[in-house]
HTML snippet that shows the backbone in 3Dmol.js (N, CA, C, O; Angstrom):
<script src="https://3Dmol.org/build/3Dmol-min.js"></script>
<div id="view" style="width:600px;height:400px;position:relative"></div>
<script>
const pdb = `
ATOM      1  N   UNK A   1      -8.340   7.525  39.578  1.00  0.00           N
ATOM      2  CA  UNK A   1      -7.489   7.719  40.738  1.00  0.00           C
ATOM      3  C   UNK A   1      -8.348   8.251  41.887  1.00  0.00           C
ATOM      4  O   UNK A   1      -9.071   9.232  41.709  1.00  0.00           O
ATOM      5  N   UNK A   2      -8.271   7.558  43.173  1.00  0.00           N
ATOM      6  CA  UNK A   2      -9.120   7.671  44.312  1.00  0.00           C
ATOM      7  C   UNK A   2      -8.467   8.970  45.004  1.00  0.00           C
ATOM      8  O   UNK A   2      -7.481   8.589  45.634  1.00  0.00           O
ATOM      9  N   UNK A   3      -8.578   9.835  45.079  1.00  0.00           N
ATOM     10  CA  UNK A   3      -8.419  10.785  46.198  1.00  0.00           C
ATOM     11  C   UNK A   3      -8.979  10.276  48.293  1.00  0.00           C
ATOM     12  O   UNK A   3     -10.105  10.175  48.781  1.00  0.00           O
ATOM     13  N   UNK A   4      -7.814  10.120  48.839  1.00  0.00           N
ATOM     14  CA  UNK A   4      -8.233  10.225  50.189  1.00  0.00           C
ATOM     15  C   UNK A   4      -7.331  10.570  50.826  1.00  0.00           C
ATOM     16  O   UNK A   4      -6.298  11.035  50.343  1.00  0.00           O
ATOM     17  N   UNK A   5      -7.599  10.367  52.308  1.00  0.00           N
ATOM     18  CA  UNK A   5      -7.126  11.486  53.424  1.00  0.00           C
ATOM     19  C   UNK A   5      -6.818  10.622  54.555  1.00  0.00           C
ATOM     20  O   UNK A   5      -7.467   9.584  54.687  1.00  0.00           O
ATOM     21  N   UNK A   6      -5.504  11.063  55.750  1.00  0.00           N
ATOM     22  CA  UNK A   6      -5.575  10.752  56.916  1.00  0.00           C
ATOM     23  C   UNK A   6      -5.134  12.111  57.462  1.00  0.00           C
ATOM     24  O   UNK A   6      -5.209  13.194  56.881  1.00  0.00           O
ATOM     25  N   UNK A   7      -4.640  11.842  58.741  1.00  0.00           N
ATOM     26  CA  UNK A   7      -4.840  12.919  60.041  1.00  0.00           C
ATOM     27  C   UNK A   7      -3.624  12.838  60.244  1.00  0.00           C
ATOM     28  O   UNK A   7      -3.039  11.757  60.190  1.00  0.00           O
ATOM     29  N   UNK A   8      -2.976  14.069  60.536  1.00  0.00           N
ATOM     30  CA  UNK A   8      -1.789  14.350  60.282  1.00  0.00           C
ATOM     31  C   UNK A   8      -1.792  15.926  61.627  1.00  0.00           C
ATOM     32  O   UNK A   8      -2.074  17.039  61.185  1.00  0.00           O
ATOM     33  N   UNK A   9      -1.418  15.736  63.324  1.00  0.00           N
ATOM     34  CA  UNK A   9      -1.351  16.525  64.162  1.00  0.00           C
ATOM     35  C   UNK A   9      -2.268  17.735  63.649  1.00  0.00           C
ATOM     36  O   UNK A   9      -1.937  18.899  63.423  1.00  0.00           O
ATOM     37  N   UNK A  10      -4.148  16.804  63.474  1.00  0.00           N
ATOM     38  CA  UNK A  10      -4.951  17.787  63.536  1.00  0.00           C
ATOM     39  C   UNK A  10      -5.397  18.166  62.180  1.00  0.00           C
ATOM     40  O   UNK A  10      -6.529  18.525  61.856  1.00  0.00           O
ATOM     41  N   UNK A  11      -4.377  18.039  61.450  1.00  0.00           N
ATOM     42  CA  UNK A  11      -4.938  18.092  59.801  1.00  0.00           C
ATOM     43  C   UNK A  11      -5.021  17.306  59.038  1.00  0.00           C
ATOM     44  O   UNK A  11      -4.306  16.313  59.168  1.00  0.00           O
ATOM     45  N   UNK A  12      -5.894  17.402  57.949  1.00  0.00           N
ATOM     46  CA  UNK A  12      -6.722  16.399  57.237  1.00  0.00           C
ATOM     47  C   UNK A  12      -5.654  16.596  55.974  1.00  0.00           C
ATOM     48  O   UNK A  12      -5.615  17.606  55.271  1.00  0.00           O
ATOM     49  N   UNK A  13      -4.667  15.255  55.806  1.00  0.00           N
ATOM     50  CA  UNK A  13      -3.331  15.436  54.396  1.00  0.00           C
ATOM     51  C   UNK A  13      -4.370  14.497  53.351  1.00  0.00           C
ATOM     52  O   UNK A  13      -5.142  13.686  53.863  1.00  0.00           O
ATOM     53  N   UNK A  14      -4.325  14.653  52.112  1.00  0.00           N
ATOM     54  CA  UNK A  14      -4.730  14.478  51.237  1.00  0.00           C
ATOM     55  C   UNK A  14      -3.440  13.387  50.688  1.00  0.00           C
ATOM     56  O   UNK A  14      -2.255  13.607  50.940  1.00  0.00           O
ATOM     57  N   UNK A  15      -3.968  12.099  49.836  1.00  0.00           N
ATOM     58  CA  UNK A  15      -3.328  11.320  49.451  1.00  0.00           C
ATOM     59  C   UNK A  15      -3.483  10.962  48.110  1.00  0.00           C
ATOM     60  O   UNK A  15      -4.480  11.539  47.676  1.00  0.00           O
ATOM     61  N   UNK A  16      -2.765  10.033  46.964  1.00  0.00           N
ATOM     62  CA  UNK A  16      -3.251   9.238  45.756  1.00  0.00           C
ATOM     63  C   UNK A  16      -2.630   8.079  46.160  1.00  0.00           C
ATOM     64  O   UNK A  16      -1.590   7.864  46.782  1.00  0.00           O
ATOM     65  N   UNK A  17      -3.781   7.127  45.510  1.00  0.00           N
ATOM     66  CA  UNK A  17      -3.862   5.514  45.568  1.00  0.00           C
ATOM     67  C   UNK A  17      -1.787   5.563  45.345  1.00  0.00           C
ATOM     68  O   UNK A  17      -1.169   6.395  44.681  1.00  0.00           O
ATOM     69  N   UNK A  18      -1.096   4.205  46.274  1.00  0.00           N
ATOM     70  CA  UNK A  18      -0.062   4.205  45.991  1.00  0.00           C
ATOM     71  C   UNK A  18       1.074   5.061  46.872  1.00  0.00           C
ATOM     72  O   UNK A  18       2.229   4.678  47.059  1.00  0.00           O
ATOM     73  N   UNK A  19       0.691   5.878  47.201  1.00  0.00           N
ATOM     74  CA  UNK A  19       1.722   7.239  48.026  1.00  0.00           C
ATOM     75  C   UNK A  19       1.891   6.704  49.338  1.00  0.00           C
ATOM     76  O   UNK A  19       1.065   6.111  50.033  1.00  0.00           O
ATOM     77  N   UNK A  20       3.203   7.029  49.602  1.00  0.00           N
ATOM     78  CA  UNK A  20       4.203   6.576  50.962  1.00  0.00           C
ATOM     79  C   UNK A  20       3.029   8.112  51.973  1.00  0.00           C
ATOM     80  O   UNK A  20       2.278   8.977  51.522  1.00  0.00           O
ATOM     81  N   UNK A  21       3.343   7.844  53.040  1.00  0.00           N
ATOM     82  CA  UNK A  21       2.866   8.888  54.450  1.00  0.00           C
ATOM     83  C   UNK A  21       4.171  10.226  53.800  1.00  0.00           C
ATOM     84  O   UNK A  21       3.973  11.359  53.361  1.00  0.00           O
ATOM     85  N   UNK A  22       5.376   9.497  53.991  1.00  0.00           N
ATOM     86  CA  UNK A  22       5.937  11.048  53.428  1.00  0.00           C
ATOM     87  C   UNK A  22       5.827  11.803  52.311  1.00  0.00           C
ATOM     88  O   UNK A  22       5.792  13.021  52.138  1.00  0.00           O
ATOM     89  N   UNK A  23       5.785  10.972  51.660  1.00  0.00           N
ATOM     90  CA  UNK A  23       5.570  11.748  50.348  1.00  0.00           C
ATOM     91  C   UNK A  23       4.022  12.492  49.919  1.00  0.00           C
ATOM     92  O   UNK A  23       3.718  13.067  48.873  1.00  0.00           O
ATOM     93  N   UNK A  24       3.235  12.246  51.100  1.00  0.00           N
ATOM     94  CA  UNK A  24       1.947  13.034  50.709  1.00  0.00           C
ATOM     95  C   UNK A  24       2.583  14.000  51.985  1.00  0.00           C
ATOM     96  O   UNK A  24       3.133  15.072  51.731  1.00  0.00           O
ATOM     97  N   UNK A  25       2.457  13.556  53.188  1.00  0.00           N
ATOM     98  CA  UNK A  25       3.407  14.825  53.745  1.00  0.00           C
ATOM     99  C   UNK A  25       3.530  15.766  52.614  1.00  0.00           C
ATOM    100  O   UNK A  25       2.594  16.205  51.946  1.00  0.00           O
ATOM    101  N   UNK A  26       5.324  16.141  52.408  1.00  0.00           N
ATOM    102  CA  UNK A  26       5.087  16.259  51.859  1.00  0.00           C
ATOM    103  C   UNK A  26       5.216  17.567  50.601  1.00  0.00           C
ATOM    104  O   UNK A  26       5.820  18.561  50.198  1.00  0.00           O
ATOM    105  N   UNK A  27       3.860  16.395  50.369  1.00  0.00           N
ATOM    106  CA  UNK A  27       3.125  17.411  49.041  1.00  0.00           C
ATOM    107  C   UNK A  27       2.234  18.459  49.429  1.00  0.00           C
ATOM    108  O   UNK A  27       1.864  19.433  48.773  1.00  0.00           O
ATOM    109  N   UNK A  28       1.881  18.034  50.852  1.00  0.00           N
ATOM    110  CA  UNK A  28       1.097  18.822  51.666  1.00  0.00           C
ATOM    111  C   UNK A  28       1.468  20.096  52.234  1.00  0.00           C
ATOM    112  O   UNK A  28       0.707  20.908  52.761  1.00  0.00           O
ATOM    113  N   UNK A  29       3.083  20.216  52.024  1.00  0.00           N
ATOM    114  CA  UNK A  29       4.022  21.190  52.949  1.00  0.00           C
ATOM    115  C   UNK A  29       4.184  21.012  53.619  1.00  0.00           C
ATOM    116  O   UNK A  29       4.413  22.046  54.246  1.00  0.00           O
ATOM    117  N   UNK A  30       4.314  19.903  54.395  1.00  0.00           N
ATOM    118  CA  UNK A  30       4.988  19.353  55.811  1.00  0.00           C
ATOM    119  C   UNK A  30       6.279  18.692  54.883  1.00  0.00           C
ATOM    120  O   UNK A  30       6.328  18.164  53.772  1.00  0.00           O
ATOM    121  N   UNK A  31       7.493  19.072  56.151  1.00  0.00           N
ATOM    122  CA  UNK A  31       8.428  18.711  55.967  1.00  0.00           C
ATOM    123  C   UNK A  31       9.288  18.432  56.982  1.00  0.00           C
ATOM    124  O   UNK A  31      10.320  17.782  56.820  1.00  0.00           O
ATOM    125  N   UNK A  32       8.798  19.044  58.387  1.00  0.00           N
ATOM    126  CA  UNK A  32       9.703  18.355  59.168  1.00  0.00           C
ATOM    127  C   UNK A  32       8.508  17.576  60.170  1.00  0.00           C
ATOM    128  O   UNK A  32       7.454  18.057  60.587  1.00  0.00           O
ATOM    129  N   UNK A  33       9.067  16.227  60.387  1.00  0.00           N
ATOM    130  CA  UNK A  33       8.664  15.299  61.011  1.00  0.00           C
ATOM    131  C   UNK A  33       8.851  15.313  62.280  1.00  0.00           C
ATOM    132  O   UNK A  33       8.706  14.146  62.642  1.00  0.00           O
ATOM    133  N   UNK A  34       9.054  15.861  63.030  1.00  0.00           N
ATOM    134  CA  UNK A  34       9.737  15.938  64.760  1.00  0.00           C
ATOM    135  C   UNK A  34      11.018  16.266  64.815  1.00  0.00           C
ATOM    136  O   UNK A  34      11.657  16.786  63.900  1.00  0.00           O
ATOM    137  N   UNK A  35      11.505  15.908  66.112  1.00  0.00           N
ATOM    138  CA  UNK A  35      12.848  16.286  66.039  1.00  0.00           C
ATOM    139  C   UNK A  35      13.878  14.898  66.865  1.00  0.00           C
ATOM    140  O   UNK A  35      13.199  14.105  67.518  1.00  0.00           O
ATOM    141  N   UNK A  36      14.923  14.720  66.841  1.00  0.00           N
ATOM    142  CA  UNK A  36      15.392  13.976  67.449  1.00  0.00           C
ATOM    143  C   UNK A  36      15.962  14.155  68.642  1.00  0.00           C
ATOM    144  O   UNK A  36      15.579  15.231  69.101  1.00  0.00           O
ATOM    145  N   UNK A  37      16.828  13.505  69.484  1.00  0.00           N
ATOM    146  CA  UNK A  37      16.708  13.893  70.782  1.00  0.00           C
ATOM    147  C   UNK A  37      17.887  15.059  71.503  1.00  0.00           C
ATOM    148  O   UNK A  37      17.983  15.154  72.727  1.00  0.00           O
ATOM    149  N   UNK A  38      18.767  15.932  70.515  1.00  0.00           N
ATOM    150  CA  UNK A  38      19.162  16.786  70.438  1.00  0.00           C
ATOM    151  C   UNK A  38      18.311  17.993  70.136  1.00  0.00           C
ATOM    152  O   UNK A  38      18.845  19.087  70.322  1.00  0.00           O
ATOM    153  N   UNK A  39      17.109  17.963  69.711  1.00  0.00           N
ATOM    154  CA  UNK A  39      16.348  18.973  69.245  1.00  0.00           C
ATOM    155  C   UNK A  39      16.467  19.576  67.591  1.00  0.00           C
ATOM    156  O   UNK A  39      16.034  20.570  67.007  1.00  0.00           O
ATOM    157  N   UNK A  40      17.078  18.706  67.314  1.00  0.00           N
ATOM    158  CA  UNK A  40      17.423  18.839  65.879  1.00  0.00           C
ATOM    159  C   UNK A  40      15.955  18.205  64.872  1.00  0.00           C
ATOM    160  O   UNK A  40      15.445  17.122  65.163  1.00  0.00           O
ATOM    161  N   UNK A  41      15.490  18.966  63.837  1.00  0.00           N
ATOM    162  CA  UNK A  41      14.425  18.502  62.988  1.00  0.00           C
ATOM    163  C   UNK A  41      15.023  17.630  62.448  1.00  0.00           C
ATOM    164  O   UNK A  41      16.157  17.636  61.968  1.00  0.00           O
ATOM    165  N   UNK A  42      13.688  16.232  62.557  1.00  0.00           N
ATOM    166  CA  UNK A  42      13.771  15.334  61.778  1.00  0.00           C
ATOM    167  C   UNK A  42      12.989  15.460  60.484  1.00  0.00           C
ATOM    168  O   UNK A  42      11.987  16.171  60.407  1.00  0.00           O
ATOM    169  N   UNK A  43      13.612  14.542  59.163  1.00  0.00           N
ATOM    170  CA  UNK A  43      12.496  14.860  57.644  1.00  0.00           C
ATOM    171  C   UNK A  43      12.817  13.886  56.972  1.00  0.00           C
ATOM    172  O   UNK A  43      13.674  13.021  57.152  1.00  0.00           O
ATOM    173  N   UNK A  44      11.936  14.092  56.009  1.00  0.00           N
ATOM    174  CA  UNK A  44      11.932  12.895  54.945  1.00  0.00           C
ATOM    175  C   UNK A  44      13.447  12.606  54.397  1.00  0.00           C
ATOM    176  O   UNK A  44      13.516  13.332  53.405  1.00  0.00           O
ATOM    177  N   UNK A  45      14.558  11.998  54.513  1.00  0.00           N
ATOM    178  CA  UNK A  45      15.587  11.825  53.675  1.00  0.00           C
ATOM    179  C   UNK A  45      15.936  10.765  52.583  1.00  0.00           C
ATOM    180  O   UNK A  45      16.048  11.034  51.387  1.00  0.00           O
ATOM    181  N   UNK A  46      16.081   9.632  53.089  1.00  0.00           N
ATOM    182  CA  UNK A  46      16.121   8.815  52.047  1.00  0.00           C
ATOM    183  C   UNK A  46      15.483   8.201  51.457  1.00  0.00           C
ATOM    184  O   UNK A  46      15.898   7.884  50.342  1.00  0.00           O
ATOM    185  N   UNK A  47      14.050   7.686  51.937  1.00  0.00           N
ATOM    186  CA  UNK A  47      13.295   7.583  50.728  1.00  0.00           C
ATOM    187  C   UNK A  47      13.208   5.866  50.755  1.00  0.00           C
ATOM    188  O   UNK A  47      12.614   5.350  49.809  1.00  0.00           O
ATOM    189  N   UNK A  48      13.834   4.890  51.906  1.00  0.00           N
ATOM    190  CA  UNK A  48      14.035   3.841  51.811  1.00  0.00           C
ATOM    191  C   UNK A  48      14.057   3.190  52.838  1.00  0.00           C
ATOM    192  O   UNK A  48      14.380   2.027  53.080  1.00  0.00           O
ATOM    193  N   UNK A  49      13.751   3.874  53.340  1.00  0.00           N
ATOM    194  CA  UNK A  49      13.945   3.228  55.283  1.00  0.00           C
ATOM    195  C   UNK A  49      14.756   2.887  55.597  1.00  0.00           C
ATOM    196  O   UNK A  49      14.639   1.992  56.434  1.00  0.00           O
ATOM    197  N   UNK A  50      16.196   3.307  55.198  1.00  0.00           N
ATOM    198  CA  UNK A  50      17.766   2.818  55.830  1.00  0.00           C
ATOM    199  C   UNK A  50      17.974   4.200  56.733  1.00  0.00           C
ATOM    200  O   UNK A  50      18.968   4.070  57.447  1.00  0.00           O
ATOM    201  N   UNK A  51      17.645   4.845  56.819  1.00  0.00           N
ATOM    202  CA  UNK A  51      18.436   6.244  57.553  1.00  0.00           C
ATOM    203  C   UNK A  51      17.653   6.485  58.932  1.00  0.00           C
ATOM    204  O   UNK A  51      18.221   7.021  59.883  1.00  0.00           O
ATOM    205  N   UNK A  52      16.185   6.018  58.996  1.00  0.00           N
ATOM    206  CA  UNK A  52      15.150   6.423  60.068  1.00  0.00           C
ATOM    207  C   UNK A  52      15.064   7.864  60.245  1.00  0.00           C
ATOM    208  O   UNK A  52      14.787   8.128  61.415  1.00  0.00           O
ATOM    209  N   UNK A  53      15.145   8.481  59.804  1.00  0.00           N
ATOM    210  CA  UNK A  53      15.287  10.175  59.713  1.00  0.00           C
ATOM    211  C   UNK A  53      13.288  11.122  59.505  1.00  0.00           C
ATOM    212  O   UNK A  53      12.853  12.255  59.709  1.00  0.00           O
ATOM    213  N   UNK A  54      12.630   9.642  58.953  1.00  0.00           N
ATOM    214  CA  UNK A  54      11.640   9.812  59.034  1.00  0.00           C
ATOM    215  C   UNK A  54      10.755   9.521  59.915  1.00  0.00           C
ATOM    216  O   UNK A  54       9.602   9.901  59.710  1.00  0.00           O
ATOM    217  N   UNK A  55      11.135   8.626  61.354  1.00  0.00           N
ATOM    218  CA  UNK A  55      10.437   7.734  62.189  1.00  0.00           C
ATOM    219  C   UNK A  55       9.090   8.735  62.953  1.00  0.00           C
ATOM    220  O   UNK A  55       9.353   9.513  63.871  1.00  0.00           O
ATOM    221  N   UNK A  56       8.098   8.616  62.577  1.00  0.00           N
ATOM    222  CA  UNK A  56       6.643   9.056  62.695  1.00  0.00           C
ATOM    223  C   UNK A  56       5.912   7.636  63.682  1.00  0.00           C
ATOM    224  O   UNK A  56       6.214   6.443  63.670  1.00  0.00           O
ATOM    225  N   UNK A  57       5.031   8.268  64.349  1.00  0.00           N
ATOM    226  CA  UNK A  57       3.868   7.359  65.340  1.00  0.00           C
ATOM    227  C   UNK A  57       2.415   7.171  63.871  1.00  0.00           C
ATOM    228  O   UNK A  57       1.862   8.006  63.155  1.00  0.00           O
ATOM    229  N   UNK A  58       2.325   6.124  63.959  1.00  0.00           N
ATOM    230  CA  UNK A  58       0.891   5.600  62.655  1.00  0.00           C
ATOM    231  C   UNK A  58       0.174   4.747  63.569  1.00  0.00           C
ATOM    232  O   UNK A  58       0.352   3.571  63.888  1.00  0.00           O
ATOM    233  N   UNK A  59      -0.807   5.742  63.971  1.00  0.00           N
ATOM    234  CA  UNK A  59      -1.923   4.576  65.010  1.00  0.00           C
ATOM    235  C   UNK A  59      -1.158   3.928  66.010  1.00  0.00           C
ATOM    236  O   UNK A  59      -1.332   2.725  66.205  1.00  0.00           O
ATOM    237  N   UNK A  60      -0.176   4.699  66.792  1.00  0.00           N
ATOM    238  CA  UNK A  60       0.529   4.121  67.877  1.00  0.00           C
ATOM    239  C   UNK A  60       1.859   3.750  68.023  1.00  0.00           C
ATOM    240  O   UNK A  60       2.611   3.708  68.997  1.00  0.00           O
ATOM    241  N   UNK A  61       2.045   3.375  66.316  1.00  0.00           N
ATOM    242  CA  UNK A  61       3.390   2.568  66.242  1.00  0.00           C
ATOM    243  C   UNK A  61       4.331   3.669  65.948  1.00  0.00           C
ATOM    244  O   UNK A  61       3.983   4.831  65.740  1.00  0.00           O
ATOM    245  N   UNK A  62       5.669   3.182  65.945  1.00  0.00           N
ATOM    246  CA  UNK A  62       6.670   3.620  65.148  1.00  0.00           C
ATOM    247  C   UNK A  62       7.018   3.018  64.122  1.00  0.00           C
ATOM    248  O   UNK A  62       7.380   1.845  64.207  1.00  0.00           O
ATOM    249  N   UNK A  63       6.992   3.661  62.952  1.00  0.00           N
ATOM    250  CA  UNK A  63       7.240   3.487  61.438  1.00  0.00           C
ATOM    251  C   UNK A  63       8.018   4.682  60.842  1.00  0.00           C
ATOM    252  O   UNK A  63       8.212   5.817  61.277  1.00  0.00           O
ATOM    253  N   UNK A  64       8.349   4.139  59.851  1.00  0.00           N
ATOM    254  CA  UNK A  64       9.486   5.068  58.855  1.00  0.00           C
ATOM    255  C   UNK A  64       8.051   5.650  57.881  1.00  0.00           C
ATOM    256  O   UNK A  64       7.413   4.879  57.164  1.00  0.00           O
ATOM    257  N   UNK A  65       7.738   7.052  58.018  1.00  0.00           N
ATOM    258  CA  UNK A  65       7.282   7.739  56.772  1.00  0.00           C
ATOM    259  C   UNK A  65       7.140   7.472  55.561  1.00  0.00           C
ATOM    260  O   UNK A  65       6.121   7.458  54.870  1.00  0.00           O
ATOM    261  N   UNK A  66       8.672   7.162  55.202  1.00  0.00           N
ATOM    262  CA  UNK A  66       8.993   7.150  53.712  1.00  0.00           C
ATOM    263  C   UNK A  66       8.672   5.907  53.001  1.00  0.00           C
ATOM    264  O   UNK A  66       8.745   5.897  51.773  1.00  0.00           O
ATOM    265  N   UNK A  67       8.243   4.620  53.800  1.00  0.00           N
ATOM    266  CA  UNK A  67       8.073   2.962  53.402  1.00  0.00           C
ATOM    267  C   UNK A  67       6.630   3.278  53.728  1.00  0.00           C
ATOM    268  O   UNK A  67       5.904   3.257  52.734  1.00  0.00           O
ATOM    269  N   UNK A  68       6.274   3.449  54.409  1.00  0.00           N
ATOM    270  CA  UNK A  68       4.832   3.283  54.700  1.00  0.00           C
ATOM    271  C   UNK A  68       3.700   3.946  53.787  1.00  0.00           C
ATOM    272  O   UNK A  68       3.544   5.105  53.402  1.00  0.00           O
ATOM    273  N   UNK A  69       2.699   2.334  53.512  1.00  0.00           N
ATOM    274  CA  UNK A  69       1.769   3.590  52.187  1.00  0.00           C
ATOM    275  C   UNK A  69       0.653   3.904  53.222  1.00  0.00           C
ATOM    276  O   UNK A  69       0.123   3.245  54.116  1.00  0.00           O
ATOM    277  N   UNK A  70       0.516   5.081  52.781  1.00  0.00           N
ATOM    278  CA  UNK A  70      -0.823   5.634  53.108  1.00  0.00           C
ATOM    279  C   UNK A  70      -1.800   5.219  53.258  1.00  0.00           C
ATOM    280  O   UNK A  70      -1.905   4.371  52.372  1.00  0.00           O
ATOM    281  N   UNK A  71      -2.985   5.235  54.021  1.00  0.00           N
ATOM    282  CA  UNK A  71      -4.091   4.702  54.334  1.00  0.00           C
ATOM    283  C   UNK A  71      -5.334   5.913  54.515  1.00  0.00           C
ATOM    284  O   UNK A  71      -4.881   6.937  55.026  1.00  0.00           O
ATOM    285  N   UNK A  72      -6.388   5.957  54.282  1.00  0.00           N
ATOM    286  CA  UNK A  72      -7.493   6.473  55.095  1.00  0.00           C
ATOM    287  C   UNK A  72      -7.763   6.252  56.140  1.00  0.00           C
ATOM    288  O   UNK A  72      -7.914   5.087  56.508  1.00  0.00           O
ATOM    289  N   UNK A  73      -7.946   7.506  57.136  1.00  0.00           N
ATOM    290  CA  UNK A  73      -8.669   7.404  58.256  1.00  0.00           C
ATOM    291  C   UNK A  73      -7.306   6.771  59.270  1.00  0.00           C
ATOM    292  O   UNK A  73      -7.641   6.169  60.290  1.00  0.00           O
ATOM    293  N   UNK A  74      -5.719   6.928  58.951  1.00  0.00           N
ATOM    294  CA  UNK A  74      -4.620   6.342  59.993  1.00  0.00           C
ATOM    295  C   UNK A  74      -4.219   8.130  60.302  1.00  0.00           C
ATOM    296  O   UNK A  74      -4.284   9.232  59.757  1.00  0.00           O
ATOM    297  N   UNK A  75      -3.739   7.399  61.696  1.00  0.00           N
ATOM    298  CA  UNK A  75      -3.354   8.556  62.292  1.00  0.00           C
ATOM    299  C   UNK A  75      -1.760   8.830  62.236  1.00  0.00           C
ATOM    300  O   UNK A  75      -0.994   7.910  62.523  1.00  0.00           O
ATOM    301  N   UNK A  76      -1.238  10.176  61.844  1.00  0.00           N
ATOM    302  CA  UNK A  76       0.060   9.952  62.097  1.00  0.00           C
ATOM    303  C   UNK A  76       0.457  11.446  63.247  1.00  0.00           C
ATOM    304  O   UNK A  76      -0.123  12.462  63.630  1.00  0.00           O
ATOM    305  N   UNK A  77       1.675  10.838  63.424  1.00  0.00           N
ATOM    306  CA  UNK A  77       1.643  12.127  64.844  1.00  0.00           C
ATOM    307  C   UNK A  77       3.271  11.770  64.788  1.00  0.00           C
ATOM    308  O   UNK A  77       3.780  10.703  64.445  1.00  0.00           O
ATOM    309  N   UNK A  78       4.119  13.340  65.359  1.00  0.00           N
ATOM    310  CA  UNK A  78       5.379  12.467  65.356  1.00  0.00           C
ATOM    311  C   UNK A  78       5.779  12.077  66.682  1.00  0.00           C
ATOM    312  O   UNK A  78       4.961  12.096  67.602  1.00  0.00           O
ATOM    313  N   UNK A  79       7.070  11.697  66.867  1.00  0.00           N
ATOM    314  CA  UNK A  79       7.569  11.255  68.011  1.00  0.00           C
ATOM    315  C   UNK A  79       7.748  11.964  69.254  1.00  0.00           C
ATOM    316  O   UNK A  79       8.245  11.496  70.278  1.00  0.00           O
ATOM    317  N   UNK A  80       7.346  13.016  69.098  1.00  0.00           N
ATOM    318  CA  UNK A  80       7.407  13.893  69.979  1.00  0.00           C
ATOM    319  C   UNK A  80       6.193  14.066  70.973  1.00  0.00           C
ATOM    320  O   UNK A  80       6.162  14.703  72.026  1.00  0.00           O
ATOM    321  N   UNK A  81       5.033  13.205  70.254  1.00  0.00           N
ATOM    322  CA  UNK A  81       3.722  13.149  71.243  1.00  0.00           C
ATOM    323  C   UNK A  81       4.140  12.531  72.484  1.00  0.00           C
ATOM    324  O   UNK A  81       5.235  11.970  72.526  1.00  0.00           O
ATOM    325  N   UNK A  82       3.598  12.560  73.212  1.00  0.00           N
ATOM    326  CA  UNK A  82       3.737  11.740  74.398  1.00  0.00           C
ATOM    327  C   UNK A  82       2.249  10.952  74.707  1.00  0.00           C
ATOM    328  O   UNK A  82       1.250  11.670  74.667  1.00  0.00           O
ATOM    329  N   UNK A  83       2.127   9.964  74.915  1.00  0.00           N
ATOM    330  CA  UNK A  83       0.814   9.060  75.156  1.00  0.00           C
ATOM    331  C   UNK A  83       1.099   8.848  77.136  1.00  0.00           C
ATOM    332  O   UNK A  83       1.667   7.780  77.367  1.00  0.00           O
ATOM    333  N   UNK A  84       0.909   9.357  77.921  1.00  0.00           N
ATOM    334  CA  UNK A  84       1.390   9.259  79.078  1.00  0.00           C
ATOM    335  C   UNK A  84       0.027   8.686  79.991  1.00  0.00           C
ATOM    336  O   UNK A  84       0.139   8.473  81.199  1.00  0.00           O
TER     337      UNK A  84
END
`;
const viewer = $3Dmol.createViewer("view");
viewer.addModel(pdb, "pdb");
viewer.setStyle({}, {cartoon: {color: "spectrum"}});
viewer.zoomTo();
viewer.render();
</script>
C-alpha cells in the first residue's frame, strides 16, 4: 500500500491508494469543508455525491469531496477561496 499526499489550505493530507478527498480529509481531522452561503459549515455527508454538502475547489474545479479519489500533488481548497 502506497502512502501519498496532496495540499489541503496549506497542509500536506496524507492518503491510501483508493481513498475519496473526503475521506482522507477526514482521517486527517478536517471536517468542515467551507461554508455555504448562509454561513453555515459545509461537510462530508453522504458519501455519494447526491447532497453536494461536500463541494470543494480540486485544481480549480468544483467537485464533490466524497466521489473524488485522491491524487498526489492536487490541490484542494474550499469554496470559499476567491481566485479574483
Amino acid at each position: 500500500m502506497t502512502s501519498r499526499a496532496f495540499g489541503w489550505m496549506g497542509q500536506c493530507i496524507p492518503f491510501r491508494d483508493g481513498e475519496t478527498v473526503a475521506s482522507a480529509l477526514e482521517t486527517a481531522g478536517v471536517y468542515t469543508l467551507g461554508a455555504d452561503a448562509l454561513g453555515q459549515e459545509t461537510r462530508y455527508f453522504c458519501g455519494i455525491g447526491a447532497c453536494q454538502c461536500c463541494l470543494v475547489r480540486i485544481d480549480g474545479v468544483v467537485r464533490e469531496a466524497c466521489i473524488t479519489p485522491a491524487r498526489s500533488e492536487m490541490t484542494v481548497e474550499t469554496m470559499e477561496v476567491r481566485r479574483d
